[in-house]
LOKE-251706 format. One line per 4 residues: number of its first residue (from 1); their letters; for each residue x, y, z of C-alpha. Coordinates in nm, 3 decimals, padded with zeros to 5 digits. Each point is the difference from the previous one (the first is absolute). Last residue first. Layout:
NUM) A) X Y Z ~ ...
END
This chain:
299) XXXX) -01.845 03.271 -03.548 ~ 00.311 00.237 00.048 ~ 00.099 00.331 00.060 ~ 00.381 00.116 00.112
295) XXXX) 00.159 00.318 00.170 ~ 00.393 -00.016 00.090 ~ 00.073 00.228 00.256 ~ 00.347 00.195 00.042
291) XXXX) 00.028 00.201 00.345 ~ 00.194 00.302 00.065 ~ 00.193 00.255 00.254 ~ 00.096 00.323 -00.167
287) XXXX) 00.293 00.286 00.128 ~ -00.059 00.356 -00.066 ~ 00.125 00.079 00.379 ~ 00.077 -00.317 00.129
283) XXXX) -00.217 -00.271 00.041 ~ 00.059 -00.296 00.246 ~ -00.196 -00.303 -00.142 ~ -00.258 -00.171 00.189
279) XXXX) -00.054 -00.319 -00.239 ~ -00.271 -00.029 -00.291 ~ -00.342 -00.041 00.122 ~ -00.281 -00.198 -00.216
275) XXXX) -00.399 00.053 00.054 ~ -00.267 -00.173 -00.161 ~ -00.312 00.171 00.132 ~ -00.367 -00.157 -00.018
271) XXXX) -00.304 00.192 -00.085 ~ -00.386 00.022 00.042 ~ -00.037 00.349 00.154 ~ -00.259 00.016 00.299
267) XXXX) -00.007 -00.375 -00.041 ~ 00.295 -00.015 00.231 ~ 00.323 00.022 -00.171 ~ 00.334 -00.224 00.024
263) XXXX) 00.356 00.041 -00.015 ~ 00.233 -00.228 -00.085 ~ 00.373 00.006 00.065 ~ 00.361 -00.073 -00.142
259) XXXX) 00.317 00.099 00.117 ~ -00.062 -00.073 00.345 ~ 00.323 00.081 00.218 ~ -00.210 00.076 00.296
255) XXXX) -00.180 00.293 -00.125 ~ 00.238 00.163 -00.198 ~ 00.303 -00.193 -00.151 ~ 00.376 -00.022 00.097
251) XXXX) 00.258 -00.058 -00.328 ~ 00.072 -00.256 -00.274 ~ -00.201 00.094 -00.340 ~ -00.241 -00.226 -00.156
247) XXXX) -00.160 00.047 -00.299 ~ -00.374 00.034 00.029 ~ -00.295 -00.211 -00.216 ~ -00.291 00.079 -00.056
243) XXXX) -00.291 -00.245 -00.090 ~ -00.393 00.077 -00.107 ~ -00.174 -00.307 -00.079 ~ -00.309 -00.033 -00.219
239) XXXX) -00.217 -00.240 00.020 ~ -00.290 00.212 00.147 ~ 00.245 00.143 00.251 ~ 00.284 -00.099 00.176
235) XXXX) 00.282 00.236 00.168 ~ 00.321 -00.072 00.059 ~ 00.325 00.099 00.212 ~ 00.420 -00.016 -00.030
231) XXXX) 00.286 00.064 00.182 ~ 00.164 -00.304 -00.011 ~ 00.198 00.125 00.292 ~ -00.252 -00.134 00.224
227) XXXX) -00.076 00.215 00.278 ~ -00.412 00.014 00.021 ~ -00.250 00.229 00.007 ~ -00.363 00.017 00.169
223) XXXX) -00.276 00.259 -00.009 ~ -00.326 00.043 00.114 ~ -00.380 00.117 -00.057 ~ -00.323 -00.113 00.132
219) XXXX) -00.308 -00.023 -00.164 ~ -00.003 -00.110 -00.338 ~ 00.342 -00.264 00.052 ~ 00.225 -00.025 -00.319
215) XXXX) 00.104 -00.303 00.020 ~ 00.381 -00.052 00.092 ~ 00.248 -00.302 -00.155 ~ 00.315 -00.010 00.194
211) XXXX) 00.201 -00.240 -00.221 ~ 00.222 -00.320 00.108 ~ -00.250 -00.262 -00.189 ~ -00.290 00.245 00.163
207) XXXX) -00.039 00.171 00.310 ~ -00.268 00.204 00.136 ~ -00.125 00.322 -00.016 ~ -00.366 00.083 00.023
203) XXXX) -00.132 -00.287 00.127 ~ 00.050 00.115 00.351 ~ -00.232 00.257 00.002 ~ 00.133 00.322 -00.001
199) XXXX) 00.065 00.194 00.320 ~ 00.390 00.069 -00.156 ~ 00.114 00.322 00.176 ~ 00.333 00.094 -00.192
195) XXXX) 00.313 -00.133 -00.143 ~ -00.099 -00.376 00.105 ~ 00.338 -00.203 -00.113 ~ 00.017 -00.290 -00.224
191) XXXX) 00.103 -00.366 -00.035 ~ 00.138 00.025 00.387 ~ 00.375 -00.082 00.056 ~ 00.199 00.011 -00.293
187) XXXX) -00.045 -00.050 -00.337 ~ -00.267 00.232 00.010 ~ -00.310 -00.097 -00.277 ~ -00.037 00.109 -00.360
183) XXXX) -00.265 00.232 -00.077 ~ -00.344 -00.034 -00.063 ~ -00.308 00.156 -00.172 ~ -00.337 -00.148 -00.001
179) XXXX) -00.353 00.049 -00.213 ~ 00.145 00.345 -00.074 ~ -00.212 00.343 00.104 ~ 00.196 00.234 -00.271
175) XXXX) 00.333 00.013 00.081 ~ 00.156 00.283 00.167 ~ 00.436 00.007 -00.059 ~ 00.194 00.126 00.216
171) XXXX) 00.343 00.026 -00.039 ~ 00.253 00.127 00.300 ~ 00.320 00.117 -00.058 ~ 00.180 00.027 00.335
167) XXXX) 00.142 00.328 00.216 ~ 00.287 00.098 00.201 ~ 00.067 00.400 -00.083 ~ 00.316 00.199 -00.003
163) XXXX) -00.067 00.375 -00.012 ~ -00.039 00.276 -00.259 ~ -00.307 -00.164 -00.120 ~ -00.131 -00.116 -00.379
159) XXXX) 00.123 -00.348 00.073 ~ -00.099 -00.226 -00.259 ~ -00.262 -00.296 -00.022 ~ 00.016 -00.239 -00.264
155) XXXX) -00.260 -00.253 -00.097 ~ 00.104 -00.213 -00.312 ~ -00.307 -00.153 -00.153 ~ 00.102 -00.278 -00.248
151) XXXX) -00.289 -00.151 -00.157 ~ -00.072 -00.334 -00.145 ~ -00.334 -00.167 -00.230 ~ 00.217 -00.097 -00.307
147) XXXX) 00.143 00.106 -00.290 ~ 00.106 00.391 00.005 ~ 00.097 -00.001 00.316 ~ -00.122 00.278 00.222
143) XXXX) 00.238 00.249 00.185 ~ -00.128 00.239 00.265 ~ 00.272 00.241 00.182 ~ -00.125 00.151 00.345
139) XXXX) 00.116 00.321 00.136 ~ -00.118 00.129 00.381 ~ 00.135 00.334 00.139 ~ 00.128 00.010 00.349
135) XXXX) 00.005 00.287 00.267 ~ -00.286 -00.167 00.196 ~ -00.225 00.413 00.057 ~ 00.144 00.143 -00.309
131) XXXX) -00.028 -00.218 -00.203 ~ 00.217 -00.068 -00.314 ~ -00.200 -00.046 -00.345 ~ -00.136 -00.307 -00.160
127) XXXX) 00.233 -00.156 -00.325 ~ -00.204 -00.288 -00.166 ~ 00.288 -00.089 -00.296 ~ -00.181 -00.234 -00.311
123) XXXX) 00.138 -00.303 -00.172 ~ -00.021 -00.052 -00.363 ~ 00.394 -00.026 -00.028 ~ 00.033 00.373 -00.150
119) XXXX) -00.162 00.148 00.357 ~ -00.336 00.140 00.058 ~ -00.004 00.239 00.232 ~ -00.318 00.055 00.254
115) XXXX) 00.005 00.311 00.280 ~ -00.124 -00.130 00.335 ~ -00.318 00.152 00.219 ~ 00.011 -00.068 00.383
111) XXXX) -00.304 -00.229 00.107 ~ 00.188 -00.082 00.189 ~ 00.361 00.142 00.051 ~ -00.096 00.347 00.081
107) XXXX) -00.310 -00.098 00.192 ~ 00.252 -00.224 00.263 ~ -00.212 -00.283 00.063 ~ -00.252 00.043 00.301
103) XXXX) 00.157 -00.130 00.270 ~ 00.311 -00.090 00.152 ~ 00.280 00.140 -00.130 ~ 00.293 -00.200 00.206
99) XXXX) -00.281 -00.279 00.059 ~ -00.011 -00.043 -00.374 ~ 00.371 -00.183 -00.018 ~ -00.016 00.056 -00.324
95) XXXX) -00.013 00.246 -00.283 ~ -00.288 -00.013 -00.247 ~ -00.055 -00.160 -00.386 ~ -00.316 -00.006 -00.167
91) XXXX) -00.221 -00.260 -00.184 ~ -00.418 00.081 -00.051 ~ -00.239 00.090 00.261 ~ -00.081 00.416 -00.013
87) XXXX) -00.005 -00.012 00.385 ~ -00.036 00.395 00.082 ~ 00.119 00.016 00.352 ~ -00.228 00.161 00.208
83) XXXX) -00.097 00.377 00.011 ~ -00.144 00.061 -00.349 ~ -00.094 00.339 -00.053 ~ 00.262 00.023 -00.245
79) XXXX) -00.175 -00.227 -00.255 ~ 00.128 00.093 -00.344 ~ 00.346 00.006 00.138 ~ -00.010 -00.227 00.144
75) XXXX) -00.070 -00.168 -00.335 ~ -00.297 -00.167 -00.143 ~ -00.082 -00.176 -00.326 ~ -00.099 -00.331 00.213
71) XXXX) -00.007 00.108 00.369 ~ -00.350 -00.202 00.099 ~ 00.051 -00.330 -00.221 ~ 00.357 00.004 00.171
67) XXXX) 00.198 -00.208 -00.188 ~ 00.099 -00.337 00.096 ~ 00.267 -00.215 -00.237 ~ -00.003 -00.315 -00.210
63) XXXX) -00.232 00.220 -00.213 ~ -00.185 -00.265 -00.231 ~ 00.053 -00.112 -00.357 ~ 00.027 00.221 -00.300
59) XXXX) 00.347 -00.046 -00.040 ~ 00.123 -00.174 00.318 ~ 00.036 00.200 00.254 ~ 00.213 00.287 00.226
55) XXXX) -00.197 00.318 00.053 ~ 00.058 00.303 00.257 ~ 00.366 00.034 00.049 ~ 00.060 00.265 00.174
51) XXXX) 00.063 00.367 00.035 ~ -00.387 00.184 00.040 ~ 00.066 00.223 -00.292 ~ 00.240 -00.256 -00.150
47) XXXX) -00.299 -00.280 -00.051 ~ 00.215 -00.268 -00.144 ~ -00.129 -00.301 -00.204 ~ 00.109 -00.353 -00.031
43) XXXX) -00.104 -00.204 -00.281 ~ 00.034 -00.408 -00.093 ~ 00.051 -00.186 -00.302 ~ -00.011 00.211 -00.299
39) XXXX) 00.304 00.165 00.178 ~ -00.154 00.311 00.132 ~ 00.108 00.261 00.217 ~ -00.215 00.239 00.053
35) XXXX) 00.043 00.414 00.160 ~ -00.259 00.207 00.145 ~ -00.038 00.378 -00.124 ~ -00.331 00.061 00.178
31) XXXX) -00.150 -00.205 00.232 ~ -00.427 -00.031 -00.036 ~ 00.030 -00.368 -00.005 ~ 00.306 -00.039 -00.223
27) XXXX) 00.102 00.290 -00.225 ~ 00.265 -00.076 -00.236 ~ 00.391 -00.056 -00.151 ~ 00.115 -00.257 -00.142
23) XXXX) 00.319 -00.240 00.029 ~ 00.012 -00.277 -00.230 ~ 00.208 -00.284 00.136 ~ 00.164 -00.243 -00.300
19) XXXX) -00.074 -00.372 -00.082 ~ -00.161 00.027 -00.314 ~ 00.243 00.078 -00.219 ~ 00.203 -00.334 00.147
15) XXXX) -00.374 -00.211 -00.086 ~ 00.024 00.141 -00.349 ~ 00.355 -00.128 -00.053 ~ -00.109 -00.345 00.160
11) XXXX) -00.310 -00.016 -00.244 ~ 00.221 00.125 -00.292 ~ 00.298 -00.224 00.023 ~ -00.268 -00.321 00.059
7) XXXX) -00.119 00.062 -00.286 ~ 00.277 00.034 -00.226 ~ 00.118 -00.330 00.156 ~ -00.300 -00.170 -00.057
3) XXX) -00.011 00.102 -00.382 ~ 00.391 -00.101 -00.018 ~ -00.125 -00.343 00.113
END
């Protein structure tokens, strides 16, 4: 009995010493300087020269998220003669509504380079710098637990401007060609709204047991979102599904109040967005608006 108990000391001891994050530094895909979290369960890298998350797996298992086969290891500014937006793939955060900037993405702000700190509780800082074309700067805290598949990304953006400014936190995440991806349906009125041109074949979203499930179409490309203040979308792929998770916050939403959307790619680029808005928040001069999404793999 006193064996057992020995032994059973030492194998949950070991297992406590186990569970920690180790933070590393590398070069991933031709990126210098990248940053991993690692948990012995799951990884999540950073690419700071191109400011974004550009990794989030299991250990050895497959990218959850698109990259770029035709960017990777490049910059803008290793490619200035590039006149469209560069679309690294990859998780990033930008400021909604979009119709008050249009289109492209301000340069500045993606791919805008971030500075990395690691901080003493195993989490790491992403700090971007002001532009000077929005007048924001973007900051994002990412905190993995040390036992299990979660992540807490906490997208901030701050007003770098002189002036008030109205703006949301936007997260987009690009996820590499899922089988499906879904997000929870309205509560009221229609399960989901058409946020641009949808010419897609029908089959492409429908609803599911009170989810709008979309398939990626190869053709045609759309976009739908919903209200629910579950705020929440998945992908599915291989087995694996790919969850996050954003706290709600009372306030008026972009794009008819839809806190939650999905993108979708042609076969041009196979991807599928996951997008979650916080609230419009009024933004004083060195004031910050933010979201808080919770990350999760299973099988």
């Amino acid at each position: 009995m006193r064996l057992f108990a020995i032994y059973t000391f030492v194998l949950l001891s070991t297992r406590f010493c186990q569970a920690e994050v180790r933070i590393t530094t590398l070069d991933y895909h031709g990126w210098r300087e990248c940053t991993r979290l690692e948990n012995g369960i799951v990884e999540l890298i950073v690419a700071p020269k191109i400011g974004r998350i550009i990794r989030y797996s299991y250990v050895g298992g497959q990218n959850v998220l698109w990259e770029n086969s035709e960017l990777l290891g490049k910059t803008v500014a290793s490619a200035p003669d590039r006149k469209e937006w560069a679309n690294f793939g990859g998780d990033k955060v930008w400021n909604a509504p979009q119709d008050r900037w249009n289109w492209p993405p301000d340069p500045e702000l993606d791919p805008g380079t971030q500075t990395i700190t690691v901080l003493s509780d195993q989490s790491i800082l992403m700090v971007g710098k002001g532009s000077s074309k929005t007048g924001i700067a973007i900051r994002r805290h990412v905190k993995m637990s040390a036992d299990s598949t979660e992540v807490v990304v906490t997208n901030t953006i701050v007003n770098t401007s002189t002036s008030n400014q109205n703006w949301s936190v936007w997260e987009i995440a690009q996820v590499d060609d899922p089988e499906t991806a879904s997000i929870p349906r309205s509560l009221k009125g229609d399960p989901f709204v058409v946020l641009m041109d949808n010419k897609a074949p029908a089959r492409t979203v429908t609803l599911v047991s009170g989810q709008v499930v979309v398939r990626r179409d190869s053709k045609k490309n759309g976009k739908v979102g919903t209200s629910n203040p579950l705020g929440m979308a998945r992908s599915m792929k291989n087995g694996v599904t790919f969850e996050m998770r954003l706290i709600d916050q009372p306030g008026t939403y972009p794009d008819k109040e839809c806190r939650q959307q999905i993108y979708w790619n042609d076969d041009g680029a196979k991807y599928v967005e996951l997008e979650l808005l916080g609230p419009i928040k009024v933004l004083r001069p060195d004031a910050a608006a933010n979201t808080v999404v919770k990350w999760s793999l299973s099988k």
